[in-house]
C-alpha positions in Angstrom: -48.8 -42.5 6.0 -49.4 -38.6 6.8 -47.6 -39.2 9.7 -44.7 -40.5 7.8 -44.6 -37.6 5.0 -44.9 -35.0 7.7 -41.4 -36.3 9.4 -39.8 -36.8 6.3 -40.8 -32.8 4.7 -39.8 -31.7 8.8 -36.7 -33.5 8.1 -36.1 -32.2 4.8 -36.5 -28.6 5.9 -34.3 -28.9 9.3 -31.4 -30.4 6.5 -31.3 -27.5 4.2 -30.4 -25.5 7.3 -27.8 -27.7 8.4 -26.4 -27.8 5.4 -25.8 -24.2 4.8 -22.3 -22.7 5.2 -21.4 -19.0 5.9 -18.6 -16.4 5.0 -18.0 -12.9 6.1 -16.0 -10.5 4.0 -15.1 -6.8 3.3 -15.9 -4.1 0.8 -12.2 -3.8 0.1 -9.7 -5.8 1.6 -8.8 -2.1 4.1 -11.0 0.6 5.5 -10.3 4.1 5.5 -10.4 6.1 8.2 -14.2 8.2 8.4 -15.1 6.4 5.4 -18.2 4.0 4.8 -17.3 -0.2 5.2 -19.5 -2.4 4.5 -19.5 -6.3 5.7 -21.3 -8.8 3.9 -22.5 -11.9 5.5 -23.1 -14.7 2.2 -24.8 -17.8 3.1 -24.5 -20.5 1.1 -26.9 -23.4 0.2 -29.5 -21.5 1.5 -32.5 -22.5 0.0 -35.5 -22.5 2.5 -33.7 -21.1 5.1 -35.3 -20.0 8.2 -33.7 -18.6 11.0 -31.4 -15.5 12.3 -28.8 -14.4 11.0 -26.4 -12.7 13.7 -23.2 -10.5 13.0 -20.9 -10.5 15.8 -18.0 -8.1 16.4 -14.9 -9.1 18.9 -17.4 -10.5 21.2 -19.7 -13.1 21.8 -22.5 -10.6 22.3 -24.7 -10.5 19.4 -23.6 -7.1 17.5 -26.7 -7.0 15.0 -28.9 -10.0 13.4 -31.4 -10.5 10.6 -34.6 -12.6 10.1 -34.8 -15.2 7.4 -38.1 -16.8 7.0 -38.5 -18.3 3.9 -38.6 -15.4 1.3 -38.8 -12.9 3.9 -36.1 -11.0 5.1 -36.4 -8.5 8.1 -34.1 -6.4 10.6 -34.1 -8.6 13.7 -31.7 -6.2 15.8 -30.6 -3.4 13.9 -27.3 -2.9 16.2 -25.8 0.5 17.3 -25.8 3.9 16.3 -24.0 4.5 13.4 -24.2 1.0 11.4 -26.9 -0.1 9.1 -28.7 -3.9 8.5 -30.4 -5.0 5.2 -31.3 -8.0 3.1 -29.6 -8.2 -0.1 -29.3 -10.3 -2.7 -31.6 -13.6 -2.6 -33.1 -13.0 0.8 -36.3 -12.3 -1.2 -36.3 -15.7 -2.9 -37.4 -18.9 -0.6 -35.4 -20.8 -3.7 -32.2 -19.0 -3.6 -29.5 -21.2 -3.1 -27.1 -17.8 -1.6 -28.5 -15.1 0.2 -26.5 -12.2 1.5 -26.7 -9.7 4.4 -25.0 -6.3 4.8 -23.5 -4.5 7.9 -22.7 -0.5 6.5 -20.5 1.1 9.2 -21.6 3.8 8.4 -18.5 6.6 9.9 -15.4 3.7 9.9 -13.4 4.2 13.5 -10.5 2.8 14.7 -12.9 1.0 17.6 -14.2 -0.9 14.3 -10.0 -2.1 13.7 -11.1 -6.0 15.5 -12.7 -9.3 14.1 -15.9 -9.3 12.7 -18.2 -13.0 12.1 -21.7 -14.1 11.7 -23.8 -17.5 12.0 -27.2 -19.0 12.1 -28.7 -18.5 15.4 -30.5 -22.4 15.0 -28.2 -24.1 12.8 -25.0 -22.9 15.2 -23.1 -22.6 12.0 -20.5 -20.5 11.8 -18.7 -17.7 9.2 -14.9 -17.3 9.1 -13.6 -14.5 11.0 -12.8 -11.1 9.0 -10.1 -8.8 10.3 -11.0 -5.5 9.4 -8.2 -3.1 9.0 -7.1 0.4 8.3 -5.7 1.6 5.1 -2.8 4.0 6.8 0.5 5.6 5.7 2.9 7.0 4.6 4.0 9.5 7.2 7.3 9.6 5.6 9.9 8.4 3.5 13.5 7.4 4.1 16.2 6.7 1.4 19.2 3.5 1.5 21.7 4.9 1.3 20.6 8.5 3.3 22.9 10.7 1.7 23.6 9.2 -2.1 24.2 12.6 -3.5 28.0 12.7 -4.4 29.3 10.5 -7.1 32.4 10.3 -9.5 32.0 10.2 -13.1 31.8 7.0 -14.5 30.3 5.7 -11.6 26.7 3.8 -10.8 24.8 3.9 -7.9 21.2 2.3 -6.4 19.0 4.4 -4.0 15.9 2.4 -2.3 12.9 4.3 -1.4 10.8 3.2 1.5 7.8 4.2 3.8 5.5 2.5 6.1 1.9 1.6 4.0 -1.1 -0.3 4.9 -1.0 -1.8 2.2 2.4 -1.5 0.8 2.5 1.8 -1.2 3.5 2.5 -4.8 6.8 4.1 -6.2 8.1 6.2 -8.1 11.2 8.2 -9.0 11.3 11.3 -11.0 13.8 13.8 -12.1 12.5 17.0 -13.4 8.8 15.4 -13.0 9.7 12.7 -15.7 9.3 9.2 -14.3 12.5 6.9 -14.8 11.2 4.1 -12.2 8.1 2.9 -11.1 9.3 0.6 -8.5 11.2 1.8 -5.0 14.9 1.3 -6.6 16.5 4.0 -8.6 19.6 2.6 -10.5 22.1 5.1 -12.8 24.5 3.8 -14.1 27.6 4.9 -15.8 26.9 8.5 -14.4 28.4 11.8 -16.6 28.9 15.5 -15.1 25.5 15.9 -17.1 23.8 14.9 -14.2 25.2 17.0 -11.8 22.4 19.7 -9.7 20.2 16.6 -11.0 17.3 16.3 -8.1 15.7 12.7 -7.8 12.7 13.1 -6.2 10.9 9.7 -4.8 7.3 9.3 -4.0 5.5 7.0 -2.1 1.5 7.1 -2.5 -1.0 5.1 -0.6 -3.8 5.1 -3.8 -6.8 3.6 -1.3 -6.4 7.0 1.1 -5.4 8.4 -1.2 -2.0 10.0 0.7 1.4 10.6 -0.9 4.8 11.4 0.8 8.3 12.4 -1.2 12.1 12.5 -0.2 14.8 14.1 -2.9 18.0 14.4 -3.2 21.0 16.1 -5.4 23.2 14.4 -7.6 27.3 16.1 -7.5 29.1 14.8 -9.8 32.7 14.9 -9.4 35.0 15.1 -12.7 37.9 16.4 -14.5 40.9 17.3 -14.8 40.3 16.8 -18.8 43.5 18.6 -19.4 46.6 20.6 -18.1 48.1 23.6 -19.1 51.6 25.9 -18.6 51.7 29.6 -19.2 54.8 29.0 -21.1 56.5 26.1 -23.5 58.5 23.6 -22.6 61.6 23.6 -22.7 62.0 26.7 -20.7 65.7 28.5 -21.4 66.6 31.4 -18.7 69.6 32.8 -17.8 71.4 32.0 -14.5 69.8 34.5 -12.0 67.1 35.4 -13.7 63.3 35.1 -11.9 60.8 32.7 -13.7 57.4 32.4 -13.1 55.0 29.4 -14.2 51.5 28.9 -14.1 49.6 25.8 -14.1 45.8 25.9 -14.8 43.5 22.9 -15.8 40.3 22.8 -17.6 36.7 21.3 -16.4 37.6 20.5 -12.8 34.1 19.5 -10.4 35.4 20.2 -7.9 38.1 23.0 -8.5 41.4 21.2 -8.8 43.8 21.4 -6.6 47.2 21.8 -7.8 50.9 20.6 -6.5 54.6 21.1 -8.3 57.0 18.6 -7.9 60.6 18.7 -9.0 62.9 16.4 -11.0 66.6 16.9 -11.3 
């Protein structure tokens, strides 16, 4: 019989560890460049656990690995230079169904830009894989259509903003530092010589870096003639031989009017 409960208890022990299941994950879903990351290791229905947890980066090299024995939790292999190990939540409780272990890089590089896992060195079970990446961007900002700047009254016109961002920037248009759009499309419509010397100013910002880039331009709007006018009235009487001279002028012309006579017999 002490035979038997001995198995059984071995048995018991060897399935909690086989039935545990692993998942890697981030701080933030990017890093940023010379900033800390950390990487946490969770490991589910891990009550009783013993054995080593191992982190793993882009290679089937151990990178760093932890000791779980029971409710003790220990630095196995504390990994390079410029990352940090520990035991975190649960690892000091033999009962605790999720225990979690952390990987700090410490200084984040771009040689830390691969796939990161972990699993239990005796159970051979294994996390997903995490692709860390950099937050980056934006260098600069371009505008569709380039040159949107001259316009007839009346008219309406869309201008899209856009810049390269990991992860997609914000926008934001502004004229005279008032916001009018949040989002990367400007749209006027119905556009009046009020606007005219109007400067649109877009901005793209990268909030996890945090970095920001602009791109402007200048409205010209193109209106008038609103009227016409003769330096004399109509109809003109002159005597045969006589020299005449007319004027023409016109009145809120954007820009100046050009002028042409044209004769009708």
């Amino acid at each position: 019989m002490a035979v038997f409960v001995y198995i059984l208890v071995s048995m018991t022990a060897v399935n909690h560890v086989l039935g545990s299941s692993l998942s890697i994950s981030g701080s933030s879903s990017y890093a940023v460049l010379n900033q800390p990351f950390t990487l946490t290791c969770t490991v589910s229905q891990a009550a009783g656990l013993n054995d080593i947890v191992n982190v793993y980066k882009n290679s089937p090299d151990v990178f760093a690995s932890l000791s779980q024995y029971m409710s003790t939790c220990s630095v196995f292999n504390d990994g390079p230079p410029g990352y940090t190990v520990s035991c975190r939540d649960g690892t000091n409780s033999n009962p605790s169904t999720t225990k979690k272990y952390h990987l700090r890089i410490n200084r984040a590089a771009e040689r830390d830009a691969t796939d990161w896992w972990c699993d239990l060195n005796a159970a051979r079970t294994r996390s997903n894989t995490f692709r860390l990446q950099f937050s980056s961007g934006p260098d600069s900002v371009t505008l569709s259509p380039p040159s949107p700047g001259s316009l007839a009254e009346g008219d309406s016109l869309t201008v899209t903003c856009a810049a390269s961002c990991t992860p997609p920037c914000s926008y934001s248009w502004t004229p005279r530092h008032q916001q009018i759009s949040p989002t990367s499309q400007l749209k006027l419509t119905n556009i009046n010589r009020s606007q005219t010397e109007n400067v649109y100013t877009c901005t793209a910002t990268n909030s996890l870096i945090p970095k920001s880039k602009t791109k402007q331009f200048t409205l010209t709007v193109y209106y008038g003639p609103d009227s016409v006018q003769l330096n004399t009235t109509s109809p003109l009487t002159v005597k045969e031989g006589d020299h005449v001279s007319v004027s023409c002028g016109a009145t809120n012309c954007s820009p100046s009017c050009s002028f042409m006579w044209k004769f009708k017999s």
